[in-house]
DSSP file (Angstrom, degrees, kcal/mol; ACC not computed):
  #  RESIDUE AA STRUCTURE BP1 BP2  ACC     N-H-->O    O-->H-N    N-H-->O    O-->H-N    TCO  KAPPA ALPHA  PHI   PSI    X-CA   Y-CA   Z-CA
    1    1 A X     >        0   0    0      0, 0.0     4,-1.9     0, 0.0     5,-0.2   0.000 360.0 360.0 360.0 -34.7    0.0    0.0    0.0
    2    2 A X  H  >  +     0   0    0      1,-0.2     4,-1.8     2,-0.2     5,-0.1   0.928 360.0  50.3 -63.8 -27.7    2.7    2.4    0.5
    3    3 A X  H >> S+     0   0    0      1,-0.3     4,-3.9     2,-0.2     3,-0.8   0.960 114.5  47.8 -68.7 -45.6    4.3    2.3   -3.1
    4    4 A X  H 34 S+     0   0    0      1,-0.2    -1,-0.3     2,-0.2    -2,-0.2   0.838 116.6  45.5 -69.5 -14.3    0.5    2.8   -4.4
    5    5 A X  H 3X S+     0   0    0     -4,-1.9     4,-2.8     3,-0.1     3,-0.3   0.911 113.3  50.8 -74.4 -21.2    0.3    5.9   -1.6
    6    6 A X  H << S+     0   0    0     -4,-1.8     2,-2.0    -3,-0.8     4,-0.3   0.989 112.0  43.8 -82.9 -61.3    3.8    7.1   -2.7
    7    7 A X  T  < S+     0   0    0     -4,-3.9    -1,-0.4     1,-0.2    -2,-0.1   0.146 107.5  59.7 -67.8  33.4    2.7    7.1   -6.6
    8    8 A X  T >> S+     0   0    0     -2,-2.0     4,-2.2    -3,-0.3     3,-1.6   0.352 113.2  42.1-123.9 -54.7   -0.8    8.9   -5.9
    9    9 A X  T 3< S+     0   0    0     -4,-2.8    -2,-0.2     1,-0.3    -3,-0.1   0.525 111.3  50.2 -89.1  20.6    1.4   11.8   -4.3
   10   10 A X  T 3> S+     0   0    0     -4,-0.3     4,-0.7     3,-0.1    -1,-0.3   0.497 119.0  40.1 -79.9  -9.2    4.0   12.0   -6.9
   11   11 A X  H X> S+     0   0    0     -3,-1.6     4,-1.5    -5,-0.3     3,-0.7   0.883 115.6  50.2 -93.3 -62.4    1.3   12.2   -9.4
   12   12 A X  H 3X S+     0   0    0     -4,-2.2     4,-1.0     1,-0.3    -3,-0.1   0.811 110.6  51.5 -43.3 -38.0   -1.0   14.6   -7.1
   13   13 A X  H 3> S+     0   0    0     -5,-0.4     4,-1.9     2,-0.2    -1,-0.3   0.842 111.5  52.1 -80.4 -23.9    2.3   17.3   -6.5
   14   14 A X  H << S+     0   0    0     -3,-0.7    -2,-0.2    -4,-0.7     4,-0.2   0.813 110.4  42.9 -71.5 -22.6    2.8   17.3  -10.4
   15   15 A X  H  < S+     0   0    0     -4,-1.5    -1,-0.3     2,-0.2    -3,-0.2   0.375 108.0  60.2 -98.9 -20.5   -0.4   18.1  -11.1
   16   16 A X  H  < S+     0   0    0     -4,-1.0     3,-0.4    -5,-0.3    -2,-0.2   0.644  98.5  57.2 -70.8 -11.9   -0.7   20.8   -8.4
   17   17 A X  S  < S+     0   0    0     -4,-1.9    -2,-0.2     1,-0.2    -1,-0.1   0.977  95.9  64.7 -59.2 -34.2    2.2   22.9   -9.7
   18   18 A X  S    S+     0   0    0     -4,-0.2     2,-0.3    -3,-0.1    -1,-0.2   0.710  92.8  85.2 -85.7 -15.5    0.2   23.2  -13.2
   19   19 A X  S    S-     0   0    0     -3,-0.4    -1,-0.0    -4,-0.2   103,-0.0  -0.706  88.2-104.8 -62.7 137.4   -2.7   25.3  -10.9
   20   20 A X        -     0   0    0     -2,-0.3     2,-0.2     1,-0.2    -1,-0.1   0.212  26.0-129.3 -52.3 141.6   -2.4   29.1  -10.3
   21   21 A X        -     0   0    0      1,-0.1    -1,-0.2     2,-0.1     4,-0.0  -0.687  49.5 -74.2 -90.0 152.9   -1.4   30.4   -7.0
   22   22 A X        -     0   0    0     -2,-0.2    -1,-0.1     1,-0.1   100,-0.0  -0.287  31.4-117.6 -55.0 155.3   -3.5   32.8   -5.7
   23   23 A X  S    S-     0   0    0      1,-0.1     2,-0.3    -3,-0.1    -1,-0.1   0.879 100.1  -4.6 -41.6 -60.6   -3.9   36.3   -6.8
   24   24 A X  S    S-     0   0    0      3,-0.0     2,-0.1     0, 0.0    -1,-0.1  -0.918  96.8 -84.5-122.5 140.1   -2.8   37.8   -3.5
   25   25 A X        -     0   0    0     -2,-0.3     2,-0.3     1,-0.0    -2,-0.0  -0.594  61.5-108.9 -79.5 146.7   -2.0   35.5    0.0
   26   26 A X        +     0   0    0     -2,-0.1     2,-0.2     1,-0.1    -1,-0.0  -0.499  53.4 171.3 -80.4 151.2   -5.2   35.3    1.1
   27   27 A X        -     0   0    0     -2,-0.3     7,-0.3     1,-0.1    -1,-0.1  -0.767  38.9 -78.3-127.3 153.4   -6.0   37.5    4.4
   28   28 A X        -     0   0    0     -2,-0.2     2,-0.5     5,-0.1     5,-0.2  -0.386  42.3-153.2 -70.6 164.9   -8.7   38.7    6.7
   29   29 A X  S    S-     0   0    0      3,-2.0    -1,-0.0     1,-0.1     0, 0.0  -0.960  76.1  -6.7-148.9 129.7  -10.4   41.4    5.3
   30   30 A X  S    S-     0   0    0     -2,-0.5    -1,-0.1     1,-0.2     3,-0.1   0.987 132.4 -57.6  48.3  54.4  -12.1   44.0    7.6
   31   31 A X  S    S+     0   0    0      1,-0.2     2,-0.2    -3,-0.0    -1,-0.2   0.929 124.4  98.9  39.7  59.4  -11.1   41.4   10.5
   32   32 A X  S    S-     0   0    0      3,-0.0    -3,-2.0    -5,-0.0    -1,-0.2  -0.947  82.5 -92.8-151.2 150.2  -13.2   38.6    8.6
   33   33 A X        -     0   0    0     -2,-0.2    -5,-0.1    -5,-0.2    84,-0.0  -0.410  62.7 -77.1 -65.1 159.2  -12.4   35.8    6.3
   34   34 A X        -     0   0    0     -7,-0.3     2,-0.2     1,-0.1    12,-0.1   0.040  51.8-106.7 -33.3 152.5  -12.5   36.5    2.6
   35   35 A X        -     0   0    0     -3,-0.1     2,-0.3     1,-0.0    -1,-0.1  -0.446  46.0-100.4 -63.2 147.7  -16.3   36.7    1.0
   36   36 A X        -     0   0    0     -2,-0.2     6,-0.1     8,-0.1    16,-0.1  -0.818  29.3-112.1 -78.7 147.5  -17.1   33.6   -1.2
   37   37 A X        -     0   0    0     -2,-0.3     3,-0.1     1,-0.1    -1,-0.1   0.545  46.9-104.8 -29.6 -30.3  -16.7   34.0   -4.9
   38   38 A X  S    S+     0   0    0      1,-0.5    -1,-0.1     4,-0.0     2,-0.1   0.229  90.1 109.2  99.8 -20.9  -20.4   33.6   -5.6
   39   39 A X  S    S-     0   0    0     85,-0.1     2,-1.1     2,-0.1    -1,-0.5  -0.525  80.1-109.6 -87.3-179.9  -19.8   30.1   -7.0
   40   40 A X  B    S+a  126   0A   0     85,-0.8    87,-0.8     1,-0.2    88,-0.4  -0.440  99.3  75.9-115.2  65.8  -20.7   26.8   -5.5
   41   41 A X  S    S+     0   0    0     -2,-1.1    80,-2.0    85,-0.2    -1,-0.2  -0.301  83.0  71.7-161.0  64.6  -17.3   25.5   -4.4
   42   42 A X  E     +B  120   0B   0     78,-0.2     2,-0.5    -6,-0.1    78,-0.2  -0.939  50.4 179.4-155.0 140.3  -16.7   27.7   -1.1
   43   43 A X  E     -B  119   0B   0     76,-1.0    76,-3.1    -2,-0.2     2,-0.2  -0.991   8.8-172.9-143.0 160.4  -18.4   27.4    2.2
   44   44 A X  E >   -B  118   0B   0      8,-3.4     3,-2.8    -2,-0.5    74,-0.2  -0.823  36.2-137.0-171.1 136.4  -17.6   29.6    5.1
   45   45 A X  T 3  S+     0   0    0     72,-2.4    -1,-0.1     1,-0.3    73,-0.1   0.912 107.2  53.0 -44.3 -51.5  -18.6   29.9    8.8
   46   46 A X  T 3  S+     0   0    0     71,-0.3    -1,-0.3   -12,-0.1     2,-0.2   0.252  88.5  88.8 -92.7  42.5  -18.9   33.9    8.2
   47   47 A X    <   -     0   0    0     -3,-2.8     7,-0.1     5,-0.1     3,-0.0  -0.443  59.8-154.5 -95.2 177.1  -21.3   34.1    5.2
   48   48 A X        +     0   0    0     -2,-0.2     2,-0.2     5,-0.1    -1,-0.1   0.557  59.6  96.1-118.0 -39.4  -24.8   34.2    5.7
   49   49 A X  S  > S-     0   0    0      1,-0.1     4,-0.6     3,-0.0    -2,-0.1  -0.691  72.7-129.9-101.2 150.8  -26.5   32.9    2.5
   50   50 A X  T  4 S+     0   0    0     -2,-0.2     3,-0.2     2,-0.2    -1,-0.1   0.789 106.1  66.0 -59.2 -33.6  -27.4   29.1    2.9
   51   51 A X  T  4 S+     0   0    0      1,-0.2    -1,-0.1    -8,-0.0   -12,-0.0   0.882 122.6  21.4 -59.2 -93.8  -25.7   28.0   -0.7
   52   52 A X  T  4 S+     0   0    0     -9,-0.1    -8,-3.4   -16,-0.1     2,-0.3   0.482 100.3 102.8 -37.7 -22.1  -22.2   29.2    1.2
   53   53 A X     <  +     0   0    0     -4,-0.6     2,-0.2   -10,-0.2    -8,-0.1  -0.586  34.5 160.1 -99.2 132.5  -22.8   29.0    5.1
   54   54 A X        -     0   0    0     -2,-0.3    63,-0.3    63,-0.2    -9,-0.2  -0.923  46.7 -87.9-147.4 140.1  -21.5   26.1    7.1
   55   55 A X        -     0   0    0     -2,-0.2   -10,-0.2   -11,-0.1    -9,-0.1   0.277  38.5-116.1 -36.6 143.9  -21.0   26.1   11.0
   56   56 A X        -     0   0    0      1,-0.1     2,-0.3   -11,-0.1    60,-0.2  -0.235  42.0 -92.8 -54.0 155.6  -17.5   27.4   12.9
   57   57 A X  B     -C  115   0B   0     58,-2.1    58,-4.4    85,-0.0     2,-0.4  -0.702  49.0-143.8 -69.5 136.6  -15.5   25.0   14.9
   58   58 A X        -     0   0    0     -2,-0.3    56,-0.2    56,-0.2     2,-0.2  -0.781  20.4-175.3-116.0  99.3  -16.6   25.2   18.1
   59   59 A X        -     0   0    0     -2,-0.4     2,-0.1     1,-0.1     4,-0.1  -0.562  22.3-145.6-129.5 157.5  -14.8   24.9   21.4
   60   60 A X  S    S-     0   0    0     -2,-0.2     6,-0.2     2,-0.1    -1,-0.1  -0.294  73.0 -15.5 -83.9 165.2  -14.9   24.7   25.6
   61   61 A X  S    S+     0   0    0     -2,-0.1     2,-0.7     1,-0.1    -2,-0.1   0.373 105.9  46.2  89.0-137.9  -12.1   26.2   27.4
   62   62 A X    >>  -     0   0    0      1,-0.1     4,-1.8     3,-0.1     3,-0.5  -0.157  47.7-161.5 -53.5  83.2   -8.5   27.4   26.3
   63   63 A X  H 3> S+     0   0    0     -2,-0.7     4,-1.3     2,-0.2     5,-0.1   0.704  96.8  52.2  -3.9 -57.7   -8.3   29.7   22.7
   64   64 A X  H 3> S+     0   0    0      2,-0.2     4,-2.7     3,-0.2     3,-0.4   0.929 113.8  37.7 -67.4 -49.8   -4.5   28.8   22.6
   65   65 A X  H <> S+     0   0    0     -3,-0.5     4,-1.6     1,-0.2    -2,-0.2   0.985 117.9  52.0 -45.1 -66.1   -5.0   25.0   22.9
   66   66 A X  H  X S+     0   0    0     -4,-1.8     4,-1.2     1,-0.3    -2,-0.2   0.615 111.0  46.2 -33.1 -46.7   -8.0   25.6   20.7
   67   67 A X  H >X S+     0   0    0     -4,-1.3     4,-2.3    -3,-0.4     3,-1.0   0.979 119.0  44.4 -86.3 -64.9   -5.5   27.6   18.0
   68   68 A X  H 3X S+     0   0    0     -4,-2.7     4,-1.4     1,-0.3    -2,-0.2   0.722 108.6  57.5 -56.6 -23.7   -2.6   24.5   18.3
   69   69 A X  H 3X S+     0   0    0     -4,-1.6     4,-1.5     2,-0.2    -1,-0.3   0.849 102.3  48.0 -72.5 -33.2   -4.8   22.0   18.1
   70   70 A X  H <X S+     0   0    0     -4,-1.2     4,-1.5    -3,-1.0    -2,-0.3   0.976 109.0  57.7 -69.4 -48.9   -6.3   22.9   15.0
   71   71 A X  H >< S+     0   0    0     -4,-2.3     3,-1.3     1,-0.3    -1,-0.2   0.704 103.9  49.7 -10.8 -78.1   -2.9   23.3   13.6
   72   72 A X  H >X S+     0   0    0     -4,-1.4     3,-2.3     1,-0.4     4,-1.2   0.621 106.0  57.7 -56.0 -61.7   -2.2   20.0   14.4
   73   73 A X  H 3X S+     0   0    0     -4,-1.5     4,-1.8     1,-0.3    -1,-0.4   0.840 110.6  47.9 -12.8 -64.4   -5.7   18.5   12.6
   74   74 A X  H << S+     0   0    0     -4,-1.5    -1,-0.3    -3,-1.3    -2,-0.2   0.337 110.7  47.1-105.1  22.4   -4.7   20.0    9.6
   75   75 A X  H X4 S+     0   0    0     -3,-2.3     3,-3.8    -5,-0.2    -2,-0.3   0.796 111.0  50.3  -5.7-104.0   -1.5   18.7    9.8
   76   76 A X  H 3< S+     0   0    0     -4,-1.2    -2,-0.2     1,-0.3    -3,-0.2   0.672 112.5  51.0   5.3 -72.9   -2.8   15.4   10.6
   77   77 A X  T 3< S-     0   0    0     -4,-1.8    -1,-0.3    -5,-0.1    -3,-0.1   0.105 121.8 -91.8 -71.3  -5.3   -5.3   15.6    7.4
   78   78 A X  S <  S+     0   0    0     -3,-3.8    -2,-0.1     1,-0.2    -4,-0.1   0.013  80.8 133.7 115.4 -28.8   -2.9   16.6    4.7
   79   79 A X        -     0   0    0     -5,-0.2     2,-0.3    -6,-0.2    -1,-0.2  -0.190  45.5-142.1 -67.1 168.4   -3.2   20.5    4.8
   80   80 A X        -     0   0    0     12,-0.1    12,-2.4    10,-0.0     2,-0.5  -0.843  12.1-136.2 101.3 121.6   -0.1   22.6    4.8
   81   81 A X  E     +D   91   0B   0     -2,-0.3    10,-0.2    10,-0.2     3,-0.1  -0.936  28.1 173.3-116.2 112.7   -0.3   25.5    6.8
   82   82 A X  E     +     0   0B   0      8,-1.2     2,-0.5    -2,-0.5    -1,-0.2   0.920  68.5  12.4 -53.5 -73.4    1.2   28.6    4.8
   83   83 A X  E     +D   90   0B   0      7,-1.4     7,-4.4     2,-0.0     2,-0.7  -0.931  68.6 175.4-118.8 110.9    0.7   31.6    6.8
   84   84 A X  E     +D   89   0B   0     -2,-0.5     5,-0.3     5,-0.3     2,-0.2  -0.913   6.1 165.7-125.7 123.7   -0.6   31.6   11.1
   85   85 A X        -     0   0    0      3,-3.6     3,-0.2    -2,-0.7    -2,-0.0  -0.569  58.5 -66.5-108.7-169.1   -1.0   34.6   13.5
   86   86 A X  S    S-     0   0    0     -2,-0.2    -1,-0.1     1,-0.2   -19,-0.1   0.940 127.6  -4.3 -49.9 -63.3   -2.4   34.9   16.5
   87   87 A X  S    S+     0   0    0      1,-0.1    21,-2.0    20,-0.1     2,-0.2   0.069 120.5  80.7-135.3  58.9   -6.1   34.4   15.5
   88   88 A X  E     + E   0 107B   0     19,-0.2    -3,-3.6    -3,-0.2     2,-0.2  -0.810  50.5 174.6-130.9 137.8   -5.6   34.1   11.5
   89   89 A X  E     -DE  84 106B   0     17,-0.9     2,-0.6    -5,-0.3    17,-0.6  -0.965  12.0-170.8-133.9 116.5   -4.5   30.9    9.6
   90   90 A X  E     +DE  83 105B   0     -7,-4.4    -7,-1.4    -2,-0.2    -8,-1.2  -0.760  19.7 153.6-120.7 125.8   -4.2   30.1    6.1
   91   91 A X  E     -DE  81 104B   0     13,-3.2    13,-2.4    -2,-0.6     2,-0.5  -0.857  27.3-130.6-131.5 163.1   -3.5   26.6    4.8
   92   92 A X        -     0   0    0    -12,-2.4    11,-0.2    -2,-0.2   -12,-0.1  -0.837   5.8-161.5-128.2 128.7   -3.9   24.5    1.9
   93   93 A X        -     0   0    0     -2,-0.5     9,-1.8   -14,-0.2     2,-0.5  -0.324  19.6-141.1 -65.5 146.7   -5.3   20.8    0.9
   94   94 A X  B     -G  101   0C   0      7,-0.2     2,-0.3   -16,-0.1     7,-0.2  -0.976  27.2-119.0-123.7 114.7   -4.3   19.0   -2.8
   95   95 A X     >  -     0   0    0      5,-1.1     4,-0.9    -2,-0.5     3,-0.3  -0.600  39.8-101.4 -45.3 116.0   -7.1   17.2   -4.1
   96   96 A X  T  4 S-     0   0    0     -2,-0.3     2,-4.4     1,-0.2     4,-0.2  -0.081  93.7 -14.0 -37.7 144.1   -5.8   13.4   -4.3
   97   97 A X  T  4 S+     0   0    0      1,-0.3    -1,-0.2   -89,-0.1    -2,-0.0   0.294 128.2  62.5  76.5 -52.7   -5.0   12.6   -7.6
   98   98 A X  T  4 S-     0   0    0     -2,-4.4    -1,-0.3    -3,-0.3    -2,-0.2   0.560  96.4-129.5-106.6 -21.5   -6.4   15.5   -9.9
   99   99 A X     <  +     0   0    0     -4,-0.9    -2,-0.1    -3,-0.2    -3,-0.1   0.361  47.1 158.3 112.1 -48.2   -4.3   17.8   -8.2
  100  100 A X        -     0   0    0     -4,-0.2    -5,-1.1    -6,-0.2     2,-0.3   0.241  27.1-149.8 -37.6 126.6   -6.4   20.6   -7.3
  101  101 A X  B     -G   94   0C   0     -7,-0.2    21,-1.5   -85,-0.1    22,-0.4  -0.740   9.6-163.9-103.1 150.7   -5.5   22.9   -4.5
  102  102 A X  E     - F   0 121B   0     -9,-1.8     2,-0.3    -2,-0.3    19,-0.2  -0.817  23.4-123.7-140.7 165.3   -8.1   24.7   -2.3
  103  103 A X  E     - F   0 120B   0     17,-2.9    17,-2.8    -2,-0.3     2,-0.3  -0.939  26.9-163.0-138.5 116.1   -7.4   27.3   -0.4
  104  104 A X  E     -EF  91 119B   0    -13,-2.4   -13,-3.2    -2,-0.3     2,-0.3  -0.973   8.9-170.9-140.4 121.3   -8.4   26.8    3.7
  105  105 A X  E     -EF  90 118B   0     13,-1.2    13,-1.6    -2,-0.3     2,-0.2  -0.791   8.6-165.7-125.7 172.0   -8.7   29.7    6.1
  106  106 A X  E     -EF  89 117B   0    -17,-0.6   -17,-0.9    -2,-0.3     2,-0.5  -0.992   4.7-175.1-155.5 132.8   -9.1   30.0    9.8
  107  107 A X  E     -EF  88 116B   0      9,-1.3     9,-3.7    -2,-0.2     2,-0.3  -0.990  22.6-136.1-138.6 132.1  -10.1   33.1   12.2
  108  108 A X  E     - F   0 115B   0    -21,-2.0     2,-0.3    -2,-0.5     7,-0.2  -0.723  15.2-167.6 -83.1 142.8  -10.0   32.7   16.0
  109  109 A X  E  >> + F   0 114B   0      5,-1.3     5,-2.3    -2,-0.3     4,-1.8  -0.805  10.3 174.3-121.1  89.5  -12.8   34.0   18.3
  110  110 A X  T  45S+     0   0    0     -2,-0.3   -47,-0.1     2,-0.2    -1,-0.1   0.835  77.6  44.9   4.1 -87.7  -12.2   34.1   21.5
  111  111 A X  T  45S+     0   0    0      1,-0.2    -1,-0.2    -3,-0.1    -3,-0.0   0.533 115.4  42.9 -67.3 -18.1  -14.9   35.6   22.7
  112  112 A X  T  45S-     0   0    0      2,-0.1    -1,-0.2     0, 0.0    -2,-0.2   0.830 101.6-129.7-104.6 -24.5  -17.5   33.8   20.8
  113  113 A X  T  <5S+     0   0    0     -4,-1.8     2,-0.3     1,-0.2    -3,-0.2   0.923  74.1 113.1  76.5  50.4  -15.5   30.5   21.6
  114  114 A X  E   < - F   0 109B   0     -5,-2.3    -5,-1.3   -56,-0.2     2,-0.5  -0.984  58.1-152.2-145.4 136.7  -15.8   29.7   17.9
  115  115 A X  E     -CF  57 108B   0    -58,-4.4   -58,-2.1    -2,-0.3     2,-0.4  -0.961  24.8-151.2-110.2 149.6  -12.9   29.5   14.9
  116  116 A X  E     - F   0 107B   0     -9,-3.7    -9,-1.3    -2,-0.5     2,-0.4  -0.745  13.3-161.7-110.4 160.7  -14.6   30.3   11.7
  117  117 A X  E     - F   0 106B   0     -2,-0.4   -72,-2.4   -63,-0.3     2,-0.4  -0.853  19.7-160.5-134.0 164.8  -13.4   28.9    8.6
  118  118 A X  E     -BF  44 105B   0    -13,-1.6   -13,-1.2    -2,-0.4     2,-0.5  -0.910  10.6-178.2-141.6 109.6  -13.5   29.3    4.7
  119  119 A X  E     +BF  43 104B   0    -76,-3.1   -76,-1.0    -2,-0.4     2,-0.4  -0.917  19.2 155.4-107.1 118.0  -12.6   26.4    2.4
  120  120 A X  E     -BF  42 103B   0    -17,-2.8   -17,-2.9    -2,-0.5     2,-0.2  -0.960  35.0-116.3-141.3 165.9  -12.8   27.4   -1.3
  121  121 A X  E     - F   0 102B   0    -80,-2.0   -19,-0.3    -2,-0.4   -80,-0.1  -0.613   9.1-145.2 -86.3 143.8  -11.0   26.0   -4.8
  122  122 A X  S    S+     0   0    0    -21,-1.5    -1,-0.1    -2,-0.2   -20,-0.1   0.923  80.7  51.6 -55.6 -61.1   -8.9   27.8   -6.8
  123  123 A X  S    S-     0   0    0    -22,-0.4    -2,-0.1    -3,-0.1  -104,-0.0   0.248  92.9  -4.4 -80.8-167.7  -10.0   26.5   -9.7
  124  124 A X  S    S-     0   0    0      1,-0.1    -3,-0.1     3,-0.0   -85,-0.1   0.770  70.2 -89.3  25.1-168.0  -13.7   25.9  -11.7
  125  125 A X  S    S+     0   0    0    -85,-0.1   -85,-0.8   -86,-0.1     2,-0.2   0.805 101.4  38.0-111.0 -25.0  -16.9   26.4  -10.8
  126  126 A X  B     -a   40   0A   0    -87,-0.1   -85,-0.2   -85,-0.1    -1,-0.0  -0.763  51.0-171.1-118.1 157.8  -18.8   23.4   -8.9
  127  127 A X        -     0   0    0    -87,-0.8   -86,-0.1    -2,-0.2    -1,-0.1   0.330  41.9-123.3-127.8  -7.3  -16.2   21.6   -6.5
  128  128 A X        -     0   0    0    -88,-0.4   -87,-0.1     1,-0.2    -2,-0.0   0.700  59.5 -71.9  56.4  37.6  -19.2   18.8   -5.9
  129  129 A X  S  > S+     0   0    0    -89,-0.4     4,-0.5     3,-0.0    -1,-0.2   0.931  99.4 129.9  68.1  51.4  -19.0   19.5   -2.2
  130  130 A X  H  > S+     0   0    0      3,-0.1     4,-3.0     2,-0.1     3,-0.3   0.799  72.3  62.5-102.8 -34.5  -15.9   18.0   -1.5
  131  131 A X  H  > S+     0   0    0      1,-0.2     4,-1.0     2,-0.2     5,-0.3   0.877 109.7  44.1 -28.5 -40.7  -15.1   21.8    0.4
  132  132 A X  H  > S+     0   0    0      2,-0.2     4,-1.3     3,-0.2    -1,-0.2   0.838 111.9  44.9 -82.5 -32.6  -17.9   21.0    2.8
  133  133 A X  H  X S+     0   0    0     -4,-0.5     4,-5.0    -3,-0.3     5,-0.2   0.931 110.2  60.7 -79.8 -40.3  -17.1   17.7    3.4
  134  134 A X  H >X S+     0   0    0     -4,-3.0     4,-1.7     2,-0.2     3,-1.3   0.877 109.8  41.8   3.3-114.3  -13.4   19.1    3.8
  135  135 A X  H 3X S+     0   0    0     -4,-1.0     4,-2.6     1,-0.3     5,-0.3   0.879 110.5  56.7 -25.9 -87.7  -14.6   21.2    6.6
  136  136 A X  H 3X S+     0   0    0     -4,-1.3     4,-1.5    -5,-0.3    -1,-0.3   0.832 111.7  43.7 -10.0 -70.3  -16.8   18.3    8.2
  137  137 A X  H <X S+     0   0    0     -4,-5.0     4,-5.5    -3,-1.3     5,-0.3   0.944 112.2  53.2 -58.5 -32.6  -13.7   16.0    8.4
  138  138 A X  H  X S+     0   0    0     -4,-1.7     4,-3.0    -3,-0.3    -1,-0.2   0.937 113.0  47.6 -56.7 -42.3  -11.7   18.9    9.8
  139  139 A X  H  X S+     0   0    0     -4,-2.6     4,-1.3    -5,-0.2    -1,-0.2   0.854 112.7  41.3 -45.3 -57.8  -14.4   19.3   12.3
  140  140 A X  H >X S+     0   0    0     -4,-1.5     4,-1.5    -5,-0.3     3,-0.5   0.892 117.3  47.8 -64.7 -53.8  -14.9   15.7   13.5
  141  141 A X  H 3X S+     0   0    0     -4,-5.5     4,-2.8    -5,-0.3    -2,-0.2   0.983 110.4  56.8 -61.9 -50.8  -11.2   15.2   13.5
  142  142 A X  H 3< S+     0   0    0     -4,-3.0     4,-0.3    -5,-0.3    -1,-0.2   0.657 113.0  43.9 -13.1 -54.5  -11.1   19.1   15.6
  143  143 A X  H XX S+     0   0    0     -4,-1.3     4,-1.8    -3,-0.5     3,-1.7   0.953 109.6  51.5 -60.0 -75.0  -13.4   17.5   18.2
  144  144 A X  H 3< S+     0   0    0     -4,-1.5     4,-0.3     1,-0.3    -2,-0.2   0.641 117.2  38.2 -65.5 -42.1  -11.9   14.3   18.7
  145  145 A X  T 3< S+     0   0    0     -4,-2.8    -1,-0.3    -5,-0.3    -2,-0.2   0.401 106.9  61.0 -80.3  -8.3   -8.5   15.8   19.3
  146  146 A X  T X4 S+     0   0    0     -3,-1.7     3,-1.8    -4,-0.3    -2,-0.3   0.854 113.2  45.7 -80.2 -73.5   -9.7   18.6   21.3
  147  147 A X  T 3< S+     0   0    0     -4,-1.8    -2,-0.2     1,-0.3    -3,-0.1   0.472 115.3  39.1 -32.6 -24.7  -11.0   15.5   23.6
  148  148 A X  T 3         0   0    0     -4,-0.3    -1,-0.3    -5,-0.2    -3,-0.1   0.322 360.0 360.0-121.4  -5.9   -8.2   13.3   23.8
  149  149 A X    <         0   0    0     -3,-1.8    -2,-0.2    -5,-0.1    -1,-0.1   0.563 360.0 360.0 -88.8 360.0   -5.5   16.4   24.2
């Protein structure tokens, strides 16, 4: 099984160099994640319309655990974490296989006891939910390691 894991990600890094880095590194914007695009391969905790909106991670007790643990989850899960601050993170996931890179943000709230996130594609237009399901696993794993740390 490894040699076939080993060829799926030599194949999977060759085919993410031939997609575009982003325009800009992506950032909060007015101390918020990024809008979605207006197509249907982005969801994010701080939109509002249902086509985009899918819940924040949500956690009990310490912010800074809260912040390291997600690292570590998306770590754990294949992401690559580009850019972290104090309560902004931006990292990204490679689609097995095809390549594709999406583009995975993270904003701490403290005060709400919440991180909110934005997973969206670089590329096309429909992503066929795998951004939402993303964000799901990230969630479940989030929980579960939140539990057991």
């Amino acid at each position: 099984m490894d040699i076939f894991s080993e060829a799926v990600g030599a194949i999977t890094s060759q085919l993410s160099a031939l997609w575009p880095q982003p325009k800009e590194k992506p950032k909060l914007v007015n101390g918020m994640l990024r809008p979605c695009p207006g197509t249907p391969n982005c969801v994010s905790s701080e939109n509002t319309n249902p086509m985009f909106q899918i819940a924040p991670l949500a956690f009990t007790g310490s912010p800074e655990q809260a912040w390291a643990t997600l690292k570590i989850v998306i770590k754990e899960q294949g992401g690559t974490v580009h850019d972290e601050g104090k309560e902004y993170l931006w990292s990204t996931f490679t689609v097995p296989l095809v390549g594709f890179v999406d583009d995975v943000e993270f904003r701490l709230s403290a005060t709400e006891g919440v991180i909110h996130v934005r997973s969206a594609s670089r590329l096309g237009i429909s992503d066929l939910g795998v951004n939402r399901g993303r964000v799901e696993q990230l969630r479940t794993a989030f929980q579960k390691a939140l539990h057991h740390r």
